[in-house]
N, C-alpha and C positions, 0 to 999 in steps of 0.2 A: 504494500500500500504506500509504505514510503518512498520518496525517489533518491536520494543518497545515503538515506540511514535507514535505520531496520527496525521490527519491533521490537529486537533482542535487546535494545538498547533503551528501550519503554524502562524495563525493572518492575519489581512489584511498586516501588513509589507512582511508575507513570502510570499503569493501567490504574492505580486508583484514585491518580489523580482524575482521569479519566472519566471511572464508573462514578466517582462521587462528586466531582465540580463540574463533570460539560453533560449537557445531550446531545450525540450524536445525532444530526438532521440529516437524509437525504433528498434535497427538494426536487421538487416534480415540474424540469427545467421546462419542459413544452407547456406548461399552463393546468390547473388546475381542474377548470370549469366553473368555478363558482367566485363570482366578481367580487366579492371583497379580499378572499384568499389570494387570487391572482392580481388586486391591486397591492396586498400586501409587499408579494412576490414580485412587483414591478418596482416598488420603494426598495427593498432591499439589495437586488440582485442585476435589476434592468442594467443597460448601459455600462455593463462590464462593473456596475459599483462595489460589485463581489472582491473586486480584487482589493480594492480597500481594504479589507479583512484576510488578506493572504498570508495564515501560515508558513512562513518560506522554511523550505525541507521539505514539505507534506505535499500532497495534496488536497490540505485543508483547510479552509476559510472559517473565522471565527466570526461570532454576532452576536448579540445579546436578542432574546427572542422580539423586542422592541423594534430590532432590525441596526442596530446603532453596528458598524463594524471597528473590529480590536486589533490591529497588528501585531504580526510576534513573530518570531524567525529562530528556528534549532538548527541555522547553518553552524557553519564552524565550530568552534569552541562550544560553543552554550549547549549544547545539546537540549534533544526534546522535553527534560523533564523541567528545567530552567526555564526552555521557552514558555510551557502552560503554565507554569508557574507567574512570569512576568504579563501571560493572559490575562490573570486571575487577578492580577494587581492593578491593572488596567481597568480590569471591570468596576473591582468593590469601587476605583474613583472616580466613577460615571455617577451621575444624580440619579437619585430611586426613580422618575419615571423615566429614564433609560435604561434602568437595569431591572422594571417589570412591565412587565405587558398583560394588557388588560384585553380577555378572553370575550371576544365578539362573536357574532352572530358568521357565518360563512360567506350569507350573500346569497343572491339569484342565480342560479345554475342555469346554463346553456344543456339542454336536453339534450339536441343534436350533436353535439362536441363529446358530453360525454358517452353518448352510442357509437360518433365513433372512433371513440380512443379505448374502448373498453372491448377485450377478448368478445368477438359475436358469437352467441347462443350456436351449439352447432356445428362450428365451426373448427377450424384444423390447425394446428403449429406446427413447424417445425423451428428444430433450433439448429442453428446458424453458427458454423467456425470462421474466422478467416485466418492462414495461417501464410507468413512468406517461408519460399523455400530453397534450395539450392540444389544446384543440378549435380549428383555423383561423379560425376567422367564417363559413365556406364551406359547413357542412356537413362538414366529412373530422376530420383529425388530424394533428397534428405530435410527436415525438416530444417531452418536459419536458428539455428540459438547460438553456437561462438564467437558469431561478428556481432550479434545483437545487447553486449551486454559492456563496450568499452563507456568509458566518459568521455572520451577528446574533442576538442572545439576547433578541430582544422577549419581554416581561411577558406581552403579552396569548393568549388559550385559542386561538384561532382562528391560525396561521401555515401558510404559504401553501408552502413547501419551504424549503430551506435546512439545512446543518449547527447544530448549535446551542454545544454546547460541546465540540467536535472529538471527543465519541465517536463521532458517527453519522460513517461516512467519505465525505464530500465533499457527504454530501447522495442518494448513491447513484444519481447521473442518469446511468450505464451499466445498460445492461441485467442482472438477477440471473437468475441460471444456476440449475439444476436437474437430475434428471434422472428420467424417470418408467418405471419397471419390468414388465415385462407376462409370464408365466408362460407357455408355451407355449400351455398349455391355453385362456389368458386369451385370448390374440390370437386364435388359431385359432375362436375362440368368436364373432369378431365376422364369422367369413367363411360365408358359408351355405352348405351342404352340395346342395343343389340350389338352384343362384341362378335367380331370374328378376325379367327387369326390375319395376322397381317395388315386388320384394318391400324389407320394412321389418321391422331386430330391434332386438329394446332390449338396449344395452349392458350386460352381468351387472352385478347392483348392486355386488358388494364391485368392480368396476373402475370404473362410474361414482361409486360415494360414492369412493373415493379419487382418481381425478379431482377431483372435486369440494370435500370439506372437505381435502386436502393440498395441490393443484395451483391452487385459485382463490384463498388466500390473498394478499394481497400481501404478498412478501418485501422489500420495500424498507425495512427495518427491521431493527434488531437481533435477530439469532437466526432471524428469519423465526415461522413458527408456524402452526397450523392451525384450522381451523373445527372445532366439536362437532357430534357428531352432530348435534343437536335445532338447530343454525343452518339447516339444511338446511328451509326453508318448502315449498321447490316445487324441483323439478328434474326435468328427462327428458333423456336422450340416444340417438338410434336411429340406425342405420346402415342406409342405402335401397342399395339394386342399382340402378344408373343403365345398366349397359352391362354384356351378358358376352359372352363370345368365346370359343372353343376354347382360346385362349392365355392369355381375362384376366378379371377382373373388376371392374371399376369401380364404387366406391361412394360415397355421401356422406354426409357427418356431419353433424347437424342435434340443437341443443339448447338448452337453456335452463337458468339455474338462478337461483332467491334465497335468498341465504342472509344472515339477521340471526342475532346476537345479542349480548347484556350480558356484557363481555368486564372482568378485573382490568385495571387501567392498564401490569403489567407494569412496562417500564425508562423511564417516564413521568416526565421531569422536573420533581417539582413545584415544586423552586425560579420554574422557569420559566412551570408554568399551574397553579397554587396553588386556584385556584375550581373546577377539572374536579372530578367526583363520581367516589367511588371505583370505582363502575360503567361502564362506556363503550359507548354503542352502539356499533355493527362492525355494517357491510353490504356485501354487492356482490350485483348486479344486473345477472346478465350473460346473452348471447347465445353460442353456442357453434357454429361452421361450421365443416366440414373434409373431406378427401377419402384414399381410402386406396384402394391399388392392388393386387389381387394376381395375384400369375405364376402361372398352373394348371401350367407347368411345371416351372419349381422350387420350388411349393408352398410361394412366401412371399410375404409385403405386400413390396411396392417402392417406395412410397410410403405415410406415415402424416401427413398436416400438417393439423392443425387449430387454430386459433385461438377467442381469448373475449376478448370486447371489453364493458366497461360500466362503471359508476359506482361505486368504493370509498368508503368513508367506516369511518374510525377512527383505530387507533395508528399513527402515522408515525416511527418514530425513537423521539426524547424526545416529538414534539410527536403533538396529537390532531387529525385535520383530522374538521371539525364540518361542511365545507363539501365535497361529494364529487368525488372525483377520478377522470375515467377513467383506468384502467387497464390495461392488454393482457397477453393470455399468449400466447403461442404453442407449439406445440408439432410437431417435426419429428423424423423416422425416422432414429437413428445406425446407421448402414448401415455402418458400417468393424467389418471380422471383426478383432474386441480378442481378443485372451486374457483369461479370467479375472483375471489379473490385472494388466491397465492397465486395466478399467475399477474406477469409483468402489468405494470401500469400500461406502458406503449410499448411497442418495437422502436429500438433504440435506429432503425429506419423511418419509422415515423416522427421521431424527435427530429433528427434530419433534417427533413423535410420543413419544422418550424423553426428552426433557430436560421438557417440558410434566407437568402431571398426570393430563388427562384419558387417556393411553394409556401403559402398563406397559412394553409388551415390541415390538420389532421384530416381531413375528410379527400383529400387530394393524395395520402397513401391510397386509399383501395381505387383510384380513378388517374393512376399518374399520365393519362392524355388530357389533360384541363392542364 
């Protein structure tokens, strides 16, 4: 969680400074639905004011539930338990009503926003890897973790992985998580209503474009982010009947996609590649295979795994790889019956979509042709 220190370095002092002086908040960055919470969330967080309250070391931004932000830093020397400590000193000498907050009403709720930010009745997940990779010498692929793990702050445009100035965390050489949403309607669309071997459908566009400009991006990066529509050069996705049965049906995923395009630098540090042009090409060039199973008896997919494998090239972190990187996605069927509510607030594809400019509203995931 940390980016140059660890938790080994907490002690039993820091986690209890922890469990007993802060609450751990995770805010719900796409918007809440309910107009007083997300004006709160606009006072506090809007316009980058978050970073006022930057933790430096962490990942973590401090506040007073008021919303008043604390600075503190466990670089260097001082280390993390110093730093909550000089939080904590900061706070007692804020004035009482900075340092409590008076428990209001939520507000007027947006119906529609929150239908559709919320898992649809019915409907299908899968969850989502994105891993980089590196090519054997053999032909195959190994997965990137020992170039993903230096600290170095080289000058030059072209850097190969690595953290740079401990915002990007660790280099991000663990797999990045997702999770991708499918409407009842959506799924059931891809199963044929009279299958026969060899028949072959094209995947509805708004679920292959959003496949595609959400789910091909690489997320190995800050915020993550997605493709424009008009990235999209070429793409096809179809699902073939390989096998059916009284009991099944057996199908296979077969696809293709290129997507380019002239992307802003974003959180591009130009201390760091000062010559990059304030436009940046962005491509990947990928293949698409997968298999999906459905029960004619209990009239669901039982399997949904399909992978995409090919050549990235863009924003990395802070840095710009000019030199392309295979990439991988994978994508597999969460089969565990959640309650509404243990699964995710949104697909971190959907956040995306709000915090970027090219898409407005949550409701522009299941429709990425608007």
């Amino acid at each position: 969680m940390f980016r140059r220190t660890g938790w080994n370095e907490l002690g039993e002092k820091g986690f209890a400074l922890i469990s007993e002086k802060f609450i751990p908040y995770a805010p719900f960055w796409g918007g809440h639905g309910y107009s007083n919470v997300d004006a709160w969330w606009g006072k506090t967080y809007g316009d980058h004011r978050f970073m006022e309250g930057a933790f430096e070391g962490t990942p973590w931004f401090m506040h007073t539930s008021e919303g008043t932000m604390i600075k503190g830093t466990a670089w260097g020397q001082k280390g993390l338990v110093a730093g909550l400590e000089d939080v904590l000193k900061a706070y007692r000498a804020l004035p009482e009503n900075k340092r409590r907050a008076v428990v209001g009403d939520r507000g007027t709720a947006d119906p529609e926003w929150k239908a559709a930010s919320t898992f649809p009745p019915g409907g299908l997940a899968l969850n989502v890897w994105t891993r980089p990779l590196k090519r054997d010498g053999k032909g195959g692929f190994l997965p990137q973790i020992e170039e993903l793990i230096g600290h170095g702050a080289p000058p030059e445009a072209e850097r190969e992985f690595g953290a740079n100035d401990g915002f990007a965390i660790h280099g991000y050489s663990s797999p990045q998580r997702d999770t991708l949403w499918l409407t009842e309607a959506e799924w059931k669309s891809l199963v044929p209503a009279n299958p026969e071997k060899g028949q072959s459908i094209d995947v509805p566009e708004p679920v292959r474009l959003r496949i595609f400009l959400l789910y091909l991006y690489n997320n190995s990066g800050m915020y993550g982010g997605f493709w424009a529509k008009s990235a999209l050069r070429t793409g096809e996705l179809k699902v073939t009947v390989e096998d059916v049965t009284p009991q099944a049906i057996r199908m296979r995923v077969d696809g293709s996609a290129l997507l380019r395009m002239r992307a802003e630098d974003g959180h591009l540090d130009r201390g760091l590649q000062p010559k990059l042009p304030d436009k940046l090409d962005m491509g990947y060039d990928c293949r698409l295979y997968g298999r999906i199973h459905y029960d004619r008896e209990k009239k669901a997919i039982t399997r949904f795994d399909m992978a995409a494998l090919g050549d990235f090239r863009g924003i990395w972190c802070r840095y710009y790889k000019a030199k392309p990187v295979p990439v991988a996605f994978a994508f597999e069927l969460d089969a565990r019956a959640l309650p509404p509510e243990r699964r995710p607030m949104m697909p971190f594809g959907m956040f995306a979509t709000m915090i970027n400019t090219s898409f407005t509203d949550v409701r522009d995931y299941w429709d990425p042709r608007k």
